[in-house]
SEDO-145983 format. One record per residue: residue number from 1; residue in one letter; x, y, z of N, C-alpha, C in turn. Coordinates in Angstrom, 2 decimals, padded with zeros to 5 digits. Each point is the difference from the previous one (the first is absolute). Layout:
REM SEDO-145983
   seq   type    n.east   n.north      n.up   ca.east   ca.north     ca.up    c.east   c.north      c.up
   NUM      A         X         Y         Z         X          Y         Z         X         Y         Z
...
END
This chain:
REM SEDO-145983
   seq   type    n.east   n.north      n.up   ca.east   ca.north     ca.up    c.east   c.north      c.up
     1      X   -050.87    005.05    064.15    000.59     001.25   -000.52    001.53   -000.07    000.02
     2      X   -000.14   -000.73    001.07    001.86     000.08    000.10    000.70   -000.81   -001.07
     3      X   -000.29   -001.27   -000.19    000.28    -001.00   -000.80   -000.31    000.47   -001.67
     4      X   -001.14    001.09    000.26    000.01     000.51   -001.67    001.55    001.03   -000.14
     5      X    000.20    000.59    000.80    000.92     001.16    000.05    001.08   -000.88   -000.30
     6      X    000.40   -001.04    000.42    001.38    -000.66    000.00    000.37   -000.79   -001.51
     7      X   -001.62   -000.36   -000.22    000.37    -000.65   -001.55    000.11    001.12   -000.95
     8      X   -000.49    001.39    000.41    000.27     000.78   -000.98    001.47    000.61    000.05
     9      X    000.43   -000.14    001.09    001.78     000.53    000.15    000.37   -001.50   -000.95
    10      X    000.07   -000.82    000.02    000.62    -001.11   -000.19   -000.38   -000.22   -001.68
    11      X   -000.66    000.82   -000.61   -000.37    -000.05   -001.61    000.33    001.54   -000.58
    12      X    000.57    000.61    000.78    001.04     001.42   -000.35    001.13   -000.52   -000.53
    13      X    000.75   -000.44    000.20    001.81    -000.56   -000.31   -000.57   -000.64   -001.11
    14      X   -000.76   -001.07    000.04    000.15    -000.44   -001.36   -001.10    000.22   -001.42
    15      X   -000.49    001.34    000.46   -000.39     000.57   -001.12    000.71    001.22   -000.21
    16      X    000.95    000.38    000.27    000.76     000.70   -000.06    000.95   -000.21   -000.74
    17      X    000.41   -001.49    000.39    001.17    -000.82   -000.93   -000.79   -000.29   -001.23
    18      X   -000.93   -000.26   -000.01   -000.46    -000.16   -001.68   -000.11    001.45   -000.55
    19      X   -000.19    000.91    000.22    000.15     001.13   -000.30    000.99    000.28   -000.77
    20      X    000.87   -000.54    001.04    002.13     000.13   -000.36    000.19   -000.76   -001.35
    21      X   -000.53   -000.87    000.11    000.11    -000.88   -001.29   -000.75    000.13   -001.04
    22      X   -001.15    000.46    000.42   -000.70     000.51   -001.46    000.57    001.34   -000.66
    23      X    000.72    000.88    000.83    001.08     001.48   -000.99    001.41   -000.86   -000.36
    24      X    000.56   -001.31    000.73    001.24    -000.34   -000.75   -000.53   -000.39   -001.14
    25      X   -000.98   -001.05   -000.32   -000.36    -001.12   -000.92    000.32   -001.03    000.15
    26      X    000.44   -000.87   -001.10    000.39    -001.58    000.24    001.19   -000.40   -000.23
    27      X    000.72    001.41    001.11    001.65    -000.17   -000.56    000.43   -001.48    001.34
    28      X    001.32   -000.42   -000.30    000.46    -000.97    001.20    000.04    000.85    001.36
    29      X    000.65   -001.01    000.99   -000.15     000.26    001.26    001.80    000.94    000.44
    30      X    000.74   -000.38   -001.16    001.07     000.82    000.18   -000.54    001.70   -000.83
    31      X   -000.69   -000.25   -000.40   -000.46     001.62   -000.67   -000.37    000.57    000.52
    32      X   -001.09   -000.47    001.25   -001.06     000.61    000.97    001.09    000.27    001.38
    33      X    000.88   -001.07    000.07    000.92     000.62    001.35    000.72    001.21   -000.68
    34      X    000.51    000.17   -001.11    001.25     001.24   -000.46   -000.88    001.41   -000.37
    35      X   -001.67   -000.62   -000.18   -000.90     001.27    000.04   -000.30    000.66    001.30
    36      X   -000.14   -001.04    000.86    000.06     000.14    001.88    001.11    000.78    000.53
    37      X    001.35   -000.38   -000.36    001.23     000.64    000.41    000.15    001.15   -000.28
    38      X   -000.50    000.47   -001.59    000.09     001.27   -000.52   -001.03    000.75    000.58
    39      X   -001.13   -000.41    000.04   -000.94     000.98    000.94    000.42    000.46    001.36
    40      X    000.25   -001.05    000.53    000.68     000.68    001.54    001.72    000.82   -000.06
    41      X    001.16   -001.00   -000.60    001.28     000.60    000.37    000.41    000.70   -001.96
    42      X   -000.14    000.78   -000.34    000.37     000.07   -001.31    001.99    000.11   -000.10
    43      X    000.26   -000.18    001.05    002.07    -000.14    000.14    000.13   -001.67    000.07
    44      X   -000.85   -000.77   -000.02    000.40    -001.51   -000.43    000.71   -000.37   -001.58
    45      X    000.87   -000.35    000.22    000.61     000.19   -001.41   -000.31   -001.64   -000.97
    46      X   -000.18   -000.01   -001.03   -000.53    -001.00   -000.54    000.63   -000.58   -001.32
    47      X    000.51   -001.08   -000.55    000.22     000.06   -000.89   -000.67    000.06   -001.42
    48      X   -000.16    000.46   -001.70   -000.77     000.03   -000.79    000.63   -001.45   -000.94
    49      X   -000.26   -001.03    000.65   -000.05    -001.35   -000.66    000.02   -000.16   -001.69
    50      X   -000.86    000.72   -000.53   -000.30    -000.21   -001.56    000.80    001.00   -000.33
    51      X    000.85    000.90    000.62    001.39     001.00   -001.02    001.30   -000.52    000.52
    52      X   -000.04   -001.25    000.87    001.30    -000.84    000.87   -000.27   -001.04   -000.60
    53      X   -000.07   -000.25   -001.60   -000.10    -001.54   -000.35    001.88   -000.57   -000.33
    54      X   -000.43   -001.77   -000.17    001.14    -000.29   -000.32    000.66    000.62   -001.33
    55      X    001.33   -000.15   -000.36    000.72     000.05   -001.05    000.49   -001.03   -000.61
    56      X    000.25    000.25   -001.54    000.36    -000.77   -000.64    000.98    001.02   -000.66
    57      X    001.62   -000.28   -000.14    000.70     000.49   -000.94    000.81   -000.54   -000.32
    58      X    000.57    000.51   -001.79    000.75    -000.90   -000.20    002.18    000.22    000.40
    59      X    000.21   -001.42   -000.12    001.64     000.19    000.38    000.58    000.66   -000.46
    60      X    001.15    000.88    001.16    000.83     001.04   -001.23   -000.77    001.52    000.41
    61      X   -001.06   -000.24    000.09   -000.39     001.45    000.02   -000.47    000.78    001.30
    62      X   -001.10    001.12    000.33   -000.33     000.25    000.82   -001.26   -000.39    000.74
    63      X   -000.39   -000.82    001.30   -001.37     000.03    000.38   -000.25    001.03    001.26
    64      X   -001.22    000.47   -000.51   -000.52     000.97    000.76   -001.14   -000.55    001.33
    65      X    000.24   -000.10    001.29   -001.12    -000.45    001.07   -001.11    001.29    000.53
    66      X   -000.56   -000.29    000.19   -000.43     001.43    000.50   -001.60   -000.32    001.23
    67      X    000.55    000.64    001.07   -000.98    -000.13    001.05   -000.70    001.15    000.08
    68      X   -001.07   -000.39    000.16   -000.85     001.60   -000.28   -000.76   -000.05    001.81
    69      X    000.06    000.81    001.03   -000.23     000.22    001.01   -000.98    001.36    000.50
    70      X   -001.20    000.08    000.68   -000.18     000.88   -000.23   -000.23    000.22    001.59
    71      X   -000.47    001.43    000.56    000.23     000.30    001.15    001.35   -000.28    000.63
    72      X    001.07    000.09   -000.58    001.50    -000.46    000.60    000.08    000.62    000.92
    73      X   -000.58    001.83    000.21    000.59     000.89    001.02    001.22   -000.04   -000.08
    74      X    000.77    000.15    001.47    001.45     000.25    000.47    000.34   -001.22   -000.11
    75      X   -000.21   -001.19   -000.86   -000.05    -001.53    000.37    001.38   -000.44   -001.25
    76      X    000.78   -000.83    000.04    000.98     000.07   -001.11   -000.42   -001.55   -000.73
    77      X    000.54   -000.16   -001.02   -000.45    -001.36   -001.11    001.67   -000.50    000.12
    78      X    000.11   -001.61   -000.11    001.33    -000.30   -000.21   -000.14   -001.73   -000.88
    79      X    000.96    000.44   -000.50   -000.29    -001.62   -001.00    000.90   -000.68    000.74
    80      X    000.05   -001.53   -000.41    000.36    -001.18    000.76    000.17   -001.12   -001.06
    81      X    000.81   -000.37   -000.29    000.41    -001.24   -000.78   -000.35   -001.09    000.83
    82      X   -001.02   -000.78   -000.97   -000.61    -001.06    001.46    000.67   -001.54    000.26
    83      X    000.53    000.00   -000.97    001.07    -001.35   -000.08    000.89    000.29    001.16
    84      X    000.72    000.96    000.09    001.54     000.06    001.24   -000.61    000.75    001.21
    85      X   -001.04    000.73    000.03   -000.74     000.92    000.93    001.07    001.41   -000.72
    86      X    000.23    000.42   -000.70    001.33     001.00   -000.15   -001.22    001.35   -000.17
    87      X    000.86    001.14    000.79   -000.86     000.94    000.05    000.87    000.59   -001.18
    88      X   -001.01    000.45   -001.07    000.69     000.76   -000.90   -000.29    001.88   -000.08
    89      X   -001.02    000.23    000.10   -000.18     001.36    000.16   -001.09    000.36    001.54
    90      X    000.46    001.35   -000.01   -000.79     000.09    000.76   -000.66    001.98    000.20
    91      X   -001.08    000.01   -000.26   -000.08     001.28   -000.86    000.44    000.26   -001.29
    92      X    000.68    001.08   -000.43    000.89     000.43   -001.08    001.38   -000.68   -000.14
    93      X    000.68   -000.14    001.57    001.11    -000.67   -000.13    000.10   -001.57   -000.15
    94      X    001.31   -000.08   -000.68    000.28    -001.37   -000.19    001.01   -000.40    000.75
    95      X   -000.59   -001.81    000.62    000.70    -000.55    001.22    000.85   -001.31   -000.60
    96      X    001.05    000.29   -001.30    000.04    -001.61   -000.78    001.06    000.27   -000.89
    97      X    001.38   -000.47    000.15    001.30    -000.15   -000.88   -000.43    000.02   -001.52
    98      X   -001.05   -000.57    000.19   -000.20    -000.38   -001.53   -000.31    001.14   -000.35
    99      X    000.37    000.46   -000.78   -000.15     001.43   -000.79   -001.71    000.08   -001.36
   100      X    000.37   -000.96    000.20   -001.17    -000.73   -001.11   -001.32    000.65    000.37
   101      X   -000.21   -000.26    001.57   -001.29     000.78    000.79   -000.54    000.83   -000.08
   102      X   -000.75    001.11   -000.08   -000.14     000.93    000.27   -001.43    000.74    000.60
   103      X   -000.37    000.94    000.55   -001.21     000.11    000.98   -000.60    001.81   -000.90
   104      X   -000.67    000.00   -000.78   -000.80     001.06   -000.25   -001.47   -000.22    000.93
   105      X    000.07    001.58    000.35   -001.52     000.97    000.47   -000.17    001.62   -000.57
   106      X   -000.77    000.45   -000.28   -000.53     001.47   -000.31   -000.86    000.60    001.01
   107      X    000.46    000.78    000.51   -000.98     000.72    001.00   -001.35    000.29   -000.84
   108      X   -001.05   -000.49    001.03   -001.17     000.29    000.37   -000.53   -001.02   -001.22
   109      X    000.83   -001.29   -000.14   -000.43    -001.23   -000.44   -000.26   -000.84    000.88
   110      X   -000.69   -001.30   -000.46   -000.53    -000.88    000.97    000.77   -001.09   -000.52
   111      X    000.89    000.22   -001.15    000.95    -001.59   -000.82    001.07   -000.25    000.93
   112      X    000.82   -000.62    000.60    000.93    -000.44    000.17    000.91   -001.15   -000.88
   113      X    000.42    000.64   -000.83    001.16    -000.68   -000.96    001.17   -000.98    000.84
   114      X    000.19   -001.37   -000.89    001.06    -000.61    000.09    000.53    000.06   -001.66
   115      X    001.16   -000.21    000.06    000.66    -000.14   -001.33    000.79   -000.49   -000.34
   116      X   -000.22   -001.19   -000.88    001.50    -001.10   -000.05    000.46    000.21   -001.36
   117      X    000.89    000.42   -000.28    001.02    -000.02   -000.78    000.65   -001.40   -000.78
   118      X    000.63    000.04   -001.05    000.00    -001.33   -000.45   -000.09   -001.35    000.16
   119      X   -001.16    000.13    000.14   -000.57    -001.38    000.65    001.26   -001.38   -000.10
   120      X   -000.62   -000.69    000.66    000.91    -001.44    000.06   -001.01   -001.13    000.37
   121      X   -000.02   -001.21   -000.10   -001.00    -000.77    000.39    000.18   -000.10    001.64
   122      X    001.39    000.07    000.46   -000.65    -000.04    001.73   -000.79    001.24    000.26
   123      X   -000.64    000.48   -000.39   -000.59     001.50    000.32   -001.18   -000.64    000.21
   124      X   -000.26   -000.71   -001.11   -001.91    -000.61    000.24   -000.31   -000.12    001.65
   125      X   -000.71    000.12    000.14   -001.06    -000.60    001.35   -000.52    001.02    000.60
   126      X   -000.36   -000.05    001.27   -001.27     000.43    000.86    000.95    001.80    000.81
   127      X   -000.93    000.83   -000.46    000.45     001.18    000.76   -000.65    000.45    000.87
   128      X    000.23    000.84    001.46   -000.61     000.37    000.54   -000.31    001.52    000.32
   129      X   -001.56    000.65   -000.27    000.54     001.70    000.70   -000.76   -000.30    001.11
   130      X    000.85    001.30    000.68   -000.53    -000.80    001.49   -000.56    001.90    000.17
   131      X   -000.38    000.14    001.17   -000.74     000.88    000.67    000.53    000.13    001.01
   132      X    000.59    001.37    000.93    000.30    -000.12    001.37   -001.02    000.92    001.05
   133      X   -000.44   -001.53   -000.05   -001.62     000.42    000.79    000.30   -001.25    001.30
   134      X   -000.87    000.06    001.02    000.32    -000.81    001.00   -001.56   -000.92    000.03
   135      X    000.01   -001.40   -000.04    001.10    -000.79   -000.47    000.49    000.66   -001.40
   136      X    001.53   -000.21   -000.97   -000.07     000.18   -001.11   -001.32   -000.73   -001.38
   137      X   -000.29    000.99   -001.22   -000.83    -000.55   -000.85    000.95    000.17   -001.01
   138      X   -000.37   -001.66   -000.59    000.52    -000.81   -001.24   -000.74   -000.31   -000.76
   139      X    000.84    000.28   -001.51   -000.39    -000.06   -001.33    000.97   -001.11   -000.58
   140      X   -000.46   -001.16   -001.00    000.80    -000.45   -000.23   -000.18    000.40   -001.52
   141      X    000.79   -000.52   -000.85    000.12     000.31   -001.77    000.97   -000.98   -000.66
   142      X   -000.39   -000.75   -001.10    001.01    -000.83   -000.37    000.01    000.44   -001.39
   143      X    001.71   -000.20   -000.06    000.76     000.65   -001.31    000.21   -001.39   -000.28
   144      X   -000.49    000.00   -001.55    000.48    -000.98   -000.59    001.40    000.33   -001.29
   145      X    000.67   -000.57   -000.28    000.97     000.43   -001.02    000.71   -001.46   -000.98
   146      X   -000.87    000.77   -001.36    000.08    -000.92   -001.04    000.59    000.47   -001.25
   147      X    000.20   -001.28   -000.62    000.77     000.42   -001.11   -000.73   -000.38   -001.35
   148      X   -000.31    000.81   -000.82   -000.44     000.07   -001.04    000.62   -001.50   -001.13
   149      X   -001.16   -000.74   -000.50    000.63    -001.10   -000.71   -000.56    000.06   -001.65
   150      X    000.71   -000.16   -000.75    000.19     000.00   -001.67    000.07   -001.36   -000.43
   151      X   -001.00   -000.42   -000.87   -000.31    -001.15   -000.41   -000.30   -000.10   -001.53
   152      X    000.14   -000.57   -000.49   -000.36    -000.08   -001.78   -000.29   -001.73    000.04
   153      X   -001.08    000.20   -000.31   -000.79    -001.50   -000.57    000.48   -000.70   -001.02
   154      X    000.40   -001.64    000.36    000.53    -000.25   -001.26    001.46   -000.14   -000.28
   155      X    001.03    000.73    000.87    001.44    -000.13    000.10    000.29   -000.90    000.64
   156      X    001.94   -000.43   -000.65    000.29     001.04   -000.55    000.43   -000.27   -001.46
   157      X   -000.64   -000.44   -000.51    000.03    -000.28   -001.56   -001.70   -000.33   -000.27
   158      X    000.23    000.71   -001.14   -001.60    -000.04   -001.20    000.57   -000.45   -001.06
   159      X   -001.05   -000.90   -000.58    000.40    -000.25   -001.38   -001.46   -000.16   -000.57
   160      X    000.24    000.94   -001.22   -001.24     000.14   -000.84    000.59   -000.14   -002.03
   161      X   -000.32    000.08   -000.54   -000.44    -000.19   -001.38    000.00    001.60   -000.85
   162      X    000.44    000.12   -000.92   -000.05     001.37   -000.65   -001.46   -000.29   -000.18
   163      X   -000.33    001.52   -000.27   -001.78    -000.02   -000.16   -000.62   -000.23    001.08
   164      X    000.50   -000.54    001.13   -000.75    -000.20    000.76   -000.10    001.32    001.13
   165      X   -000.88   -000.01    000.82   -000.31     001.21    001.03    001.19    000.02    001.15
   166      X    000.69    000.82    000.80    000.74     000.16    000.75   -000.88    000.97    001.05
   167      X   -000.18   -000.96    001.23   -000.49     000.68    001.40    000.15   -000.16    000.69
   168      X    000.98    001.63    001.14    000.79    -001.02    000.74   -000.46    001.21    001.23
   169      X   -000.62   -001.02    001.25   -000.56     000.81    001.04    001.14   -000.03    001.30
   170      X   -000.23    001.20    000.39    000.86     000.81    001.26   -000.64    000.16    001.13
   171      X    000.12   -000.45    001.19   -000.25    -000.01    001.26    000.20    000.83    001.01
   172      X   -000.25    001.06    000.90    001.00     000.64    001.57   -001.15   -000.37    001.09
   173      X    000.55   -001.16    000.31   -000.30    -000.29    001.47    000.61    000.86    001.08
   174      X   -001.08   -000.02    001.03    001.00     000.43    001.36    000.03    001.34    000.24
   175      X   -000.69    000.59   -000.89    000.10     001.61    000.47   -000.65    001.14    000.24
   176      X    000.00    000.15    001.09   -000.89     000.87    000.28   -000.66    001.22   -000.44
   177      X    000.65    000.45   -001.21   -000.67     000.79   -000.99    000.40   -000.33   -000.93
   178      X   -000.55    000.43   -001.75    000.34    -000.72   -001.26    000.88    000.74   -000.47
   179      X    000.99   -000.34   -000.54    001.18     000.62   -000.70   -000.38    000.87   -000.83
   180      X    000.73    001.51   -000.01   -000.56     001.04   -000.67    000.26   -000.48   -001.77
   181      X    000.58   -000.85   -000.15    000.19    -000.17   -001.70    000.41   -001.39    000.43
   182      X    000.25   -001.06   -001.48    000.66    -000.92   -000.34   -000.04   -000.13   -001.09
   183      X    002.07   -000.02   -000.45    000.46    -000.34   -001.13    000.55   -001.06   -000.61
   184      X   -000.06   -000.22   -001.44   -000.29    -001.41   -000.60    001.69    000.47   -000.75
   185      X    001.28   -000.76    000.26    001.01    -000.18   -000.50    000.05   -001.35   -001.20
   186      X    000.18    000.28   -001.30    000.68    -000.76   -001.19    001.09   -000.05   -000.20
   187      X    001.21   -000.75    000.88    001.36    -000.37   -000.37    000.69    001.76    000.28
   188      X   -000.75   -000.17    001.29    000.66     001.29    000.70   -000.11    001.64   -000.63
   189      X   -000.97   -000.15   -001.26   -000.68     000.73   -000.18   -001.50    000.69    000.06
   190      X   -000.30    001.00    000.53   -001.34     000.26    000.40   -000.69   -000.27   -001.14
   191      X   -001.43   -000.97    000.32   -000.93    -000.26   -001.33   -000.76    000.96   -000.09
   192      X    000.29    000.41   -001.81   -000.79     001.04   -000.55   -001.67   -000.64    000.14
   193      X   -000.84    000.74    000.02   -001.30    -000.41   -000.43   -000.33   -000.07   -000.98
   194      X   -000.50   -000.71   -000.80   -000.58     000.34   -001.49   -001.11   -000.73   -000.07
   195      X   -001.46    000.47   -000.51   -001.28    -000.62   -000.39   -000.25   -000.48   -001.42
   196      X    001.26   -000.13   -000.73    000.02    -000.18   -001.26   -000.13   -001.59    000.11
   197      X    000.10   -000.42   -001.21   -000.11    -001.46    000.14    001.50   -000.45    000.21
   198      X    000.04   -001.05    001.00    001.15    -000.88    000.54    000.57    001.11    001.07
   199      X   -000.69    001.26    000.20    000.74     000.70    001.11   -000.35   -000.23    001.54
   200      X    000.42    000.88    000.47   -000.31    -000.45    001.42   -000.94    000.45    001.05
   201      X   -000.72   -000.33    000.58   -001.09     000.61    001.34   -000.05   -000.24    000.93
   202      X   -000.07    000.77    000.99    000.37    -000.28    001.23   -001.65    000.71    001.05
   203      X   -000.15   -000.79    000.91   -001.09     000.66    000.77    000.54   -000.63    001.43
   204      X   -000.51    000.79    000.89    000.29     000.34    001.40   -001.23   -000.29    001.02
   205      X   -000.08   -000.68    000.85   -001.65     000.24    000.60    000.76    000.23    001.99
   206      X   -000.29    000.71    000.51    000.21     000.44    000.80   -000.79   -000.58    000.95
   207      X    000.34   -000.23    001.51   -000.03    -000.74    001.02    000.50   -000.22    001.41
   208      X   -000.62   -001.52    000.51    000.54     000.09    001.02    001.10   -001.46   -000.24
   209      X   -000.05   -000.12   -001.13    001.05    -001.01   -000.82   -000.09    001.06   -001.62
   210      X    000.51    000.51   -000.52    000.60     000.98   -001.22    000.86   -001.20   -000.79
   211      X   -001.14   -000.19   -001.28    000.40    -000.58   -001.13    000.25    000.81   -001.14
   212      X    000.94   -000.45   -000.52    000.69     000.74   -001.34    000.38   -001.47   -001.15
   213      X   -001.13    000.58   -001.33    000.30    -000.96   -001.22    000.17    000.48   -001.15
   214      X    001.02   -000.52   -000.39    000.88     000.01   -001.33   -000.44   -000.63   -001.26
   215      X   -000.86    000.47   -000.68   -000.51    -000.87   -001.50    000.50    000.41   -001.32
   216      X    000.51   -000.85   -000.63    000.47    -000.18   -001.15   -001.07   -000.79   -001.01
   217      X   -000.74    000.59   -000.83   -000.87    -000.75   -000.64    000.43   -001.15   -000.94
   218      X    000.78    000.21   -000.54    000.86    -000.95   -000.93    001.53    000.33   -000.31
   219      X    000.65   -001.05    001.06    001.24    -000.12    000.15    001.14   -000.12   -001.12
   220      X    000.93    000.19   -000.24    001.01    -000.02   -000.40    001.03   -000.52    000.46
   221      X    000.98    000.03   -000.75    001.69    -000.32    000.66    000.37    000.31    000.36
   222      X   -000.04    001.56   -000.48    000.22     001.29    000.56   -000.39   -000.16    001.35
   223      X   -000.82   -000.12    000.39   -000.49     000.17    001.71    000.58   -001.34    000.80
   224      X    000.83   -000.61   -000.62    000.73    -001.05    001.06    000.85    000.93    001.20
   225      X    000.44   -000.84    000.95    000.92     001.20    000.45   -000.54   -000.03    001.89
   226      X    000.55    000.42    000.88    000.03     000.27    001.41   -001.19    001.65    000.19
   227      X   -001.54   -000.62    000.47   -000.83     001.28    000.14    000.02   -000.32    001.69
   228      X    000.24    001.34    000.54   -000.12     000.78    001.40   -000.60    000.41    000.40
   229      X   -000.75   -000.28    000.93   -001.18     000.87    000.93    000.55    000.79    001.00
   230      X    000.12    001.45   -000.03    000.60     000.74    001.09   -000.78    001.02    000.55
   231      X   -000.72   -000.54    001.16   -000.94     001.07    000.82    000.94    001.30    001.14
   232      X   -000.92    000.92    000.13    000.51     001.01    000.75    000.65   -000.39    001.12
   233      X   -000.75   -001.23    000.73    000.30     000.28    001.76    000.24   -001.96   -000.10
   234      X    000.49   -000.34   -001.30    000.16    -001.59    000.48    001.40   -000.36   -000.97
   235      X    000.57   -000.78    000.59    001.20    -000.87   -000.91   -000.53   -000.54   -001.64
   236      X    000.59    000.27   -001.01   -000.42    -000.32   -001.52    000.20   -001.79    000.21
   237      X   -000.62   -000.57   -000.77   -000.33    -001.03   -000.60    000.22   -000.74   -001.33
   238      X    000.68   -000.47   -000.50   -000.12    -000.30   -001.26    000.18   -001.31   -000.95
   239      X   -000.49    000.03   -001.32   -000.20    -001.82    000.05    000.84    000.09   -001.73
   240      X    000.12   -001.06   -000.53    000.56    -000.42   -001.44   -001.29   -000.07   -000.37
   241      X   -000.21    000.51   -001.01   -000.87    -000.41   -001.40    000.47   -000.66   -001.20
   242      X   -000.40   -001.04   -000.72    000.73    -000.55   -000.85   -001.25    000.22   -001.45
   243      X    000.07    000.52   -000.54   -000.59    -000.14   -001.69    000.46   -000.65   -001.15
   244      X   -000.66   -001.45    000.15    000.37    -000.98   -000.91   -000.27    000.23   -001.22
   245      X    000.87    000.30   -001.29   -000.46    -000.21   -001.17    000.00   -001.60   -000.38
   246      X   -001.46    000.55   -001.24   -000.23    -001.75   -000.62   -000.90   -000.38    000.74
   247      X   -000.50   -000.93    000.03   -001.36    -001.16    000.00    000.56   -000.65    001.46
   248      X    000.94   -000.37    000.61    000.58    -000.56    000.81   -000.89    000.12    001.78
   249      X   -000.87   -000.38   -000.11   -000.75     000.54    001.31    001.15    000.29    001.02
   250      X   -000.94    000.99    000.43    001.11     000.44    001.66    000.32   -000.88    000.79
   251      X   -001.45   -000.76    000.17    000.48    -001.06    001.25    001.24   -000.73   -000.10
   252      X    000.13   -000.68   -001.01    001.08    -000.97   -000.77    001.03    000.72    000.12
   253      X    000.21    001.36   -000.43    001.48     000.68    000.59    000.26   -000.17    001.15
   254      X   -001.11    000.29    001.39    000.30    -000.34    000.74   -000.10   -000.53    000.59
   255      X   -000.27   -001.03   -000.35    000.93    -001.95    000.65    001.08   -000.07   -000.30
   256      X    000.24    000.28   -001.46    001.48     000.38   -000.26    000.78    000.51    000.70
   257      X   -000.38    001.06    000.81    000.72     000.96    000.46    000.54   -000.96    001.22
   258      X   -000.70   -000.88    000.42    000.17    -001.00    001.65    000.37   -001.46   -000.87
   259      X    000.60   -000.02   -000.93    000.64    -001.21   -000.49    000.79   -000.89    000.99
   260      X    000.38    000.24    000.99    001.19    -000.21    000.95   -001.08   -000.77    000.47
   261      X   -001.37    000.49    000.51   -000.59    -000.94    000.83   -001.10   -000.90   -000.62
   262      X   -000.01    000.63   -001.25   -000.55    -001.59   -000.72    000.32   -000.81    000.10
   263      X    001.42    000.63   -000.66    001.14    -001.75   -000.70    000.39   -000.79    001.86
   264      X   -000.69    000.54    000.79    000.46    -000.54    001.84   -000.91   -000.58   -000.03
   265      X   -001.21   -000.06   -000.25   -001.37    -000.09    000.13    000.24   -001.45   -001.08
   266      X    000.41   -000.07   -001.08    000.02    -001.19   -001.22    000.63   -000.85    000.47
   267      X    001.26    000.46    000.62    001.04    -000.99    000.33   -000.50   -001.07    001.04
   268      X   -001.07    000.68    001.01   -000.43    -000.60    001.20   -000.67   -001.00   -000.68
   269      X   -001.05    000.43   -000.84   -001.22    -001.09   -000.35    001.44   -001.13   -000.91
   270      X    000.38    000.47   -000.75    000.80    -001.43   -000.62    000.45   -000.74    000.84
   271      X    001.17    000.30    000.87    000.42    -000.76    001.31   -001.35   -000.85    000.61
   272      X   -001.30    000.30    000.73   -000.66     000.02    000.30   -000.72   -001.25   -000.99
   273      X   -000.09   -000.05   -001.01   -000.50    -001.13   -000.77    000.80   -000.79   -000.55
   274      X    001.21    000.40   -000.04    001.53    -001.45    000.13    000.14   -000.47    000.93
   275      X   -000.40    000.56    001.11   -000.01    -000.81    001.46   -001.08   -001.03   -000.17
   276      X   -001.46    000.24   -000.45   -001.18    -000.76   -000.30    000.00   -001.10   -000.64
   277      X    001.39    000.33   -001.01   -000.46    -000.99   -001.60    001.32   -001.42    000.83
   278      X    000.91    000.90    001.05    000.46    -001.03    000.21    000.10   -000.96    001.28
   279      X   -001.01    000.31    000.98   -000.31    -000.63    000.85   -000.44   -001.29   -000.47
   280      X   -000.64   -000.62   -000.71   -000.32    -001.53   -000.15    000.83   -000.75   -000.28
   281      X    001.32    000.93   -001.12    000.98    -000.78   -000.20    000.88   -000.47    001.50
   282      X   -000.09    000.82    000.61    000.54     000.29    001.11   -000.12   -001.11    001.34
   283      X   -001.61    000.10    000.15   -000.22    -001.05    000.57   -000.05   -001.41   -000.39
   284      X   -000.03   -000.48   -001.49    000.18    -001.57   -000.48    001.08    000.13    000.47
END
């Protein structure tokens, strides 16, 4: 009797614990401790991980960090530049020469704002919000800061054939959102559109790379000339177009165009086979 009594104390705890685990589900073992903590102390303050993600913004402008904390209580949030240890805010106030800094909160929010001001590339790296809880709790967040890149395929000279098709594709690497427009410059004039024949079309496809193309169905002379790719949030781009009149294939113009390193290129092989023709004489 006794020995029944003891195995039945000793199969309480752990049907109890399956219990526990059959109302969490098949969350991890950090889910089931922060469900544990909240059941017993609900003033444990915690951070909300998936609204504290990293950043990406671009140079020049503003990036926004944001630690989302909940149960803070009487507890204060302070950011930390993790490269120098530099305490930059702490609460609302700001602890940092750099003016650049700055520390937003809204009562009876759970965000704690950092705010950098015209970015610079030493800004990139690892931030910290911290918690003043004993021991302190840390959040880390990494700001990345990039610069938007403009590319045109094909530069920086085209050479095509009257009659022939003109298509000339536009690139923005690097940025963390797609440029609200991009404009197509003709010799520093904005290109009209036209769907007429030999006019111009342009299409846009939006992304996490934002291409912009320029088609000319059948070229002209008229369309020789310096075309510009100038996006919202990136440096313009731009290449020579050349519209050969006559039969004269493009390519052949441009070899022409690198004559300098042909006629370098000819000179070698002649040298190169006068040296050949006269080695035998050389050696009798």
């Amino acid at each position: 009797m006794v020995s029944s009594t003891l195995v039945l104390l000793l199969l309480v705890p752990i049907l109890a614990s399956e219990l526990v685990q059959q109302e969490v589900g098949e969350g991890t073992t950090d889910d089931l401790l922060l469900t544990e903590s909240q059941m017993y102390d609900t003033d444990i303050p915690f951070f909300d991980t998936e609204e504290s993600a990293n950043v990406t913004a671009l140079m020049g402008k503003t990036a926004i960090l944001n630690c989302r904390v909940k149960n803070i209580g009487n507890r204060t949030v302070s950011w930390i530049r993790h490269r120098d240890i530099h305490l930059l805010t702490v609460g609302r106030f700001t602890y940092t020469s750099d003016e650049r800094f700055s520390a937003r909160h809204s009562a009876s929010s759970d965000d704690w704002l950092l705010m950098i001001h015209y970015l610079q590339d030493r800004d990139a790296g690892m931030y910290e919000c911290q918690i003043s809880t004993t021991p302190p709790q840390s959040h880390l967040i990494h700001l990345s800061v990039v610069e938007p890149e403009t590319v045109i395929i094909g530069g920086p000279d085209v050479y095509i054939n009257t009659g022939s098709r003109l298509a000339l594709t536009c690139s923005v690497k690097y940025s963390p959102e797609p440029p609200a427009f991009i404009f197509w410059y003709h010799d520093d004039k904005l290109v009209s559109y036209e769907r007429t024949r030999g006019g111009v079309v342009v299409s846009t496809e939006k992304g996490l790379v934002t291409t912009s193309r320029l088609l000319v169905q059948y070229a002209e002379t008229r369309h020789t000339g310096v075309y510009t790719c100038s996006p919202a949030n990136s440096k313009p781009k731009s290449v020579n177009v050349h519209v050969i009149a006559g039969d004269q294939p493009a390519a052949i113009v441009h070899e022409n165009g690198c004559a300098a390193v042909v006629g370098l290129i000819s000179l070698v092989l002649s040298l190169t086979l006068l040296s050949l023709s006269l080695s035998p004489l050389l050696l009798s």
